[in-house]
Structures are given as structure tokens and as C-alpha cells.
C-alpha positions in Angstrom: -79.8 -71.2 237.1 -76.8 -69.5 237.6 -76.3 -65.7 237.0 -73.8 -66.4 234.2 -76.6 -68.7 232.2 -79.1 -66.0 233.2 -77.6 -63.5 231.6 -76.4 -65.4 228.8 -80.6 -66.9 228.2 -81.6 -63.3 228.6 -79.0 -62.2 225.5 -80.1 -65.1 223.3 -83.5 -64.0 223.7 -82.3 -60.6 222.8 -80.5 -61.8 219.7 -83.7 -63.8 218.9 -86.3 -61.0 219.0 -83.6 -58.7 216.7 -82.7 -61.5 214.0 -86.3 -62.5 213.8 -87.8 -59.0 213.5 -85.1 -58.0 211.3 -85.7 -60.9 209.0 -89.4 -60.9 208.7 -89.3 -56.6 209.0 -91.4 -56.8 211.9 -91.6 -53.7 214.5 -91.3 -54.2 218.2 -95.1 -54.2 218.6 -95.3 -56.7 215.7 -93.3 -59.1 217.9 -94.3 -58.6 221.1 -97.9 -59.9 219.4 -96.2 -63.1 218.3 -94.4 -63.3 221.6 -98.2 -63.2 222.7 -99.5 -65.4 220.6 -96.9 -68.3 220.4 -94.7 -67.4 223.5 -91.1 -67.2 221.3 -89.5 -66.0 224.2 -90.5 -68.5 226.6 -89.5 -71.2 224.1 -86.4 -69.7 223.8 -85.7 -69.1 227.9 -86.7 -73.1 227.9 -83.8 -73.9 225.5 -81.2 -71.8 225.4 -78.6 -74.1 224.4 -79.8 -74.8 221.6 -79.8 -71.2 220.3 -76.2 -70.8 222.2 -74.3 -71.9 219.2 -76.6 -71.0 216.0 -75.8 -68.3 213.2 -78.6 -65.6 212.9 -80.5 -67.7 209.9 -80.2 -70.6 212.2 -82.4 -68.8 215.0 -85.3 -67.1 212.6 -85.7 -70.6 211.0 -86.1 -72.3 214.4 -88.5 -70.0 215.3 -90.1 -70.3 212.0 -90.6 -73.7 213.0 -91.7 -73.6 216.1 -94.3 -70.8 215.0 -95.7 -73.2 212.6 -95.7 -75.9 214.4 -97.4 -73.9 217.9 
């Protein structure tokens, strides 16, 4: 991986963890449990182009689906 799509997997992840806490009012400690539990931001490192080119809603519903699915 390059150092350009390193740093552009490490900001998705960013924008991930904000939209989805934001959306579900969750704290930091709230998500890092989640994280935890269902390993978000792994699933996210794994795929970041599919999270490259998707709106806020589009993120907290993939991860809404990949929590429920997990």
C-alpha cells in the first residue's frame, strides 16, 4: 500500500468512526467497544474503496449492515 492510500484508508476510517458515532450518539468509548466487538475499523482498512466515494448516510448504513450481519 502506498503512502497516499495509507493515508487516504486511515481518513476514511476517521470519517467512519465520526458519522457513525454521530448518527447513533455514541461516545468515543462507546465505539471503541463496537470497534471491539465487531472490528468496524478493520472492516473498513479491508475495503476502503468502497467507503472512498459514499455520502456520510452511505457509511453508517454500511456499517449498520455489517454490524448486523457480524
Amino acid at each position: 500500500m502506498s503512502d497516499k492510500e495509507l493515508n487516504n484508508t486511515i481518513f476514511l476510517m476517521y470519517l467512519v468512526t465520526e458519522h457513525y458515532k454521530k448518527a447513533h450518539s455514541l461516545t468515543n468509548e462507546q465505539f471503541l467497544e463496537l470497534n471491539s466487538k465487531y472490528g468496524i475499523l478493520r472492516f473498513v482498512s479491508e475495503c476502503p474503496e468502497i467507503f472512498d466515494c459514499m455520502s456520510a448516510q452511505e457509511m453508517v448504513e454500511e456499517i449498520d449492515r455489517y454490524v448486523a450481519n457480524a
